[in-house]
Every structure is written in structure tokens, then in C-alpha cells.
C-alpha positions, 0 to 999 in steps of 0.5 A: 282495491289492491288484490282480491282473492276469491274462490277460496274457503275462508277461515275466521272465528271457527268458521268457513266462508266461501267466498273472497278476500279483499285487500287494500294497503296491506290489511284486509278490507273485506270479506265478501261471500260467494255470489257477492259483488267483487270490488275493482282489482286485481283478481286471484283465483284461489280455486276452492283452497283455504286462506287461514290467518298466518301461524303464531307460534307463542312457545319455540326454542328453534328451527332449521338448525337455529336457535336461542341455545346460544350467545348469537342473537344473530340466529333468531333472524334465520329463525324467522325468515325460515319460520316464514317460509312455513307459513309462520307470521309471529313467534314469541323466542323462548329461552330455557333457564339457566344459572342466572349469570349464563341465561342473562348473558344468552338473553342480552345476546337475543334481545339485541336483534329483536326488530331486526327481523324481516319474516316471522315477526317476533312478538318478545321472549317467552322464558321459560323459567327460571323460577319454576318446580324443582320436580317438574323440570322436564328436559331441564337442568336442577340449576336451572330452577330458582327461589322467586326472587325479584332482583333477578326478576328485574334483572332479566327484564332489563337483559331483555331491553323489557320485550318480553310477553311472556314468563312461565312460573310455578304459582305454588313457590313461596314469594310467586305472587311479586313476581306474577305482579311485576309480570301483570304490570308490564304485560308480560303473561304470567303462564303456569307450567313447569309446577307441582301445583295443585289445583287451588294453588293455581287458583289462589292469586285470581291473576293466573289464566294461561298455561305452559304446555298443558299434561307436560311437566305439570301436575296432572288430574288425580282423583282428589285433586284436578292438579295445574291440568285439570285448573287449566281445563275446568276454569272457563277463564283459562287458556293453555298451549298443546303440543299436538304432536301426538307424542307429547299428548297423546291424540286421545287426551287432546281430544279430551281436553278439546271437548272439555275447553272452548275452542277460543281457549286452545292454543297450539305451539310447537315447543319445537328444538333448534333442529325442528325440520331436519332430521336431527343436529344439536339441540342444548349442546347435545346431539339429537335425532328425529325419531317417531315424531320427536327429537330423542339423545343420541347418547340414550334414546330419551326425549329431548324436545318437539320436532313439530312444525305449526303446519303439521299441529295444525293439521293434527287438531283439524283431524282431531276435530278442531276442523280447519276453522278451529284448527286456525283458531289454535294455530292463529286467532287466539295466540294473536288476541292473547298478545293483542296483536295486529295480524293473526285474524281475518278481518277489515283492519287487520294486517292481510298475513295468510296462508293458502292451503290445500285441503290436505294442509299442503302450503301453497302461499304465505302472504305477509 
């Protein structure tokens, strides 16, 4: 055995064990509860701290002045040797739409430098559009909504060289349903979001069963009709992202929406702009400052985007009652068996990537 990490609080399936960690060639061997037998190896005290499996952030445009608001592809390998540092193994970059001609281009300039990483591993692009509702933009352009149309569909899967694992789309648009099968047939997850759909327009393909930033540029729960929230919220099937800033969902409905959902379905992103982690910068060719959680325009005061970091909204969904099991669940677990990935979970034969953290979500190691 390589090292084994024990005296620690073990974080795996929702649940806290006490005990060790074993590891062996980079991949955990075993889990061994407190009063167990240790294997021969070397021994690291984690005294009473918590090992959770490594952040997986499946929705971020950028962090620490980096970002994918721009032509240099370049700055996604910042992007993750920062994201790292703050105990992110895996992060899918996402790109905002744009006139189609601009957002290939910014796409091509990302998709270059994907496997070049050496922190935070990046699963693939999310986009985040281009073929969503005109009413529900959120911080978006006009132009940059589009007629599903399988040409550009196509087009933007080859500007990505194919790695992209996720496309957020609006199931009501005329013509959706080729592009949600083009998605299905080369792994990339179909998410509903940025839509005015109602609840049986979510439902209507059958094929549908994650969505974007859930309450956030969606339709919302009406008295007749549960909208795209209630879909995501009322279907066992579903799954959908939160931003648990406590700005962009209030803590109140995220509780709400935690004690109508499985844990297993909630997933935590943070949706976080390119200043994510400083006080402020440019974010879309626009300057922004941090004020009360949230990056707002200089130039008006409007909310410009997320300012959250995965261990902050992981620390936010403990406190809201997910706990440290269900909050490594959110921030971890469940993003990594969506994407079918090789870390992200606590168990013998996946890749040992975790986080030492204390009971005040303080990050005391990554290891990866």
C-alpha cells in the first residue's frame, strides 16, 4: 500500500465513516472503518478531518481572472491549475453563445488546449446555447439565440474537435428534438435551461432528464402549470444543477427543492464568471465588482453572474441540510456518475482525488 490516511471522516454515498483511506498506485484500494486492521504503508493522520471526493464543477465560464470569454484557449489551463488549488479535480468549461461565426471561432480557440491540462481535469465543453428562448436569456445577448438548426449544430461539434459533454437547449423550440438526438448519439448531455417551457413541453421527448441552473432563466412553478422547475423537481428521473450562492436561489427554496429531490439528483455548480475569486475584473468585455456574494456591472449595478467557488456552495448545502455526506454528494458523486467519470467518488478502483477538510470547510489538502 502506497499511504493510508487514517483518523479521518470519510465522506461516500451521503454517508460518513470513520475510519482510513487506503491507497495504492493512485486509486483507492480501500476503505477501512475505525477499529480495523490498517495495511503496511505509510500512515498519515488526518486527525478527526473529512476526505471528500474532489469538486466537479460541470457549469463554469471562469476563475481568477481566466476564462472562456475569449480567443486564447490558453486560459483554460490557468483555469485549471487554479481551480485545483481550491480543491476542484474536473470541470466541464462553458461557453455562452454568440453569433454563430464568433462563438465557433471562441469554441475552436478552447477545444485546442483540452488535454493539455495539468490541474483540474476538463471532462469537455458545456455550451450554453446557442439554440435556447429568446425570453429567458438571462445576462445573454438577443443575438445570441438561435432556430435549432442541425447545420450549426454540426458545425459546432466539429469547432470542438467532438469533446463536448454537455449543450444546454430549450425543449419547446420547433425543430429541438434532431438536435437533442444528435446530442444523445455522441454523449453529449442534452440540459434543459434558458427555456420558457412548460411542464409537458419538458416532458415531451421522454429523452430529457438534467437541467441548467435550476428557478434560473426557466420557467417557474405556476399555479397551473409546474413550468421547466417544477418538471426538474417532480420527475424522479431528473437531475439539475444549483447554484447555492444564496443569491441566485435563495437558501430558502434550495431547501425546498432539497426536500422534494433525492439527494443523488442535485448537483452543485457554480455558474461562476472569469473574476470568480477576486474582488472583481472583466467579465464578457464588461467590468464588474463583487458585491454581496455576486459579480454586479459597474456601469448599473445589475447582476452580471456567479462569484461562487465549489467549496463555498458546498459548504452552503451542508448548512442547508445536505450535511458533509450529501454536500459531497452535490459537489462531487453525482456530477462524476452523470459524466461517467473515473474520479469524483470514494471507492476501490477509482482514481484517489480528494480533499482534506475541516469541519468549518476549511481546505486543508487536495490530492489528486
Amino acid at each position: 500500500m502506497d499511504k493510508i490516511y487514517s483518523n479521518a471522516l470519510i465522506c461516500q454515498g451521503g454517508k460518513i465513516i470513520e475510519g482510513s483511506l487506503a491507497v495504492k498506485g493512485g486509486f483507492v484500494a480501500d476503505i477501512i472503518p475505525a477499529g480495523g486492521a490498517l495495511p503496511e504503508g505509510e500512515i498519515k493522520d488526518v486527525k478527526g478531518n473529512y476526505i471528500m471526493p474532489v469538486f466537479i464543477d460541470t457549469h463554469i465560464h471562469g476563475f481568477g481572472g481566466y476564462g472562456t470569454d475569449c480567443l486564447d484557449g490558453r486560459e483554460l489551463l490557468k483555469m485549471s491549475e487554479l481551480l485545483a488549488k481550491n480543491g476542484v479535480g474536473g470541470f466541464a468549461p462553458t461557453i455562452y453563445p454568440n453569433e454563430p461565426k464568433a462563438m465557433i471561432k471562441n469554441i475552436e480557440a478552447m477545444a485546442e488546449y483540452i488535454g493539455l491540462e495539468k490541474g483540474a481535469k476538463i471532462m469537455g465543453l458545456h455550451i450554453e446555447g446557442p439554440f435556447i428562448s429568446p425570453k429567458k436569456l438571462g445576462v445573454m445577448k438577443p443575438e445570441a439565440a438561435a432556430k435549432p438548426n442541425l447545420d450549426l449544430m454540426k458545425a459546432v461539434y466539429e469547432a470542438a474537435r467532438g469533446k463536448i459533454c454537455a449543450m444546454t437547449l430549450a425543449p419547446e423550440l420547433d425543430g429541438i428534438e434532431k438536435i437533442i438526438d444528435f446530442c444523445l448519439e455522441r454523449d453529449i448531455i442534452p440540459q434543459v435551461g434558458h427555456t420558457d417551457a412548460s411542464y409537458k413541453e419538458v416532458l415531451a421527448s421522454g429523452k430529457l432528464s438534467h437541467a441548467t441552473h435550476l428557478f434560473n432563466a426557466m420557467r417557474g412553478i405556476g399555479r397551473r402549470d409546474p413550468g421547466a422547475a417544477g418538471a426538474a423537481l417532480l420527475e424522479g428521473n431528473f437531475s439539475f444543477e444549483i447554484i447555492a450562492d444564496g443569491v441566485h436561489v435563495c437558501p430558502e427554496i434550495v431547501k425546498m427543492a432539497l426536500s422534494l429531490k433525492d439527494k443523488s439528483k442535485v448537483i452543485l455548480v457554480t455558474d461562476a464568471l472569469r473574476p470568480a475569486g477576486t474582488q472583481g475584473g472583466l467579465a464578457n468585455n464588461e467590468e464588474v465588482s463583487l458585491e454581496g456574494g455576486v459579480f454586479r456591472r459597474v456601469s448599473d449595478g445589475v447582476v452580471a453572474g456567479s462569484a461562487l467557488t465549489m467549496l463555498k456552495g458546498a459548504a452552503n448545502l451542508s448548512k442547508w441540510g445536505m450535511g458533509f455526506g450529501g454536500a459531497a454528494m452535490a459537489a462531487a458523486e453525482n456530477p462524476a456518475r452523470l459524466h461517467k467519470l473515473d474520479f469524483g467518488i470514494l471507492q476501490s478502483g477509482k482514481r484517489a482525488y480528494f480533499n482534506i477538510i475541516d469541519r468549518d470547510f476549511n481546505l486543508l489538502e487536495t490530492v489528486m
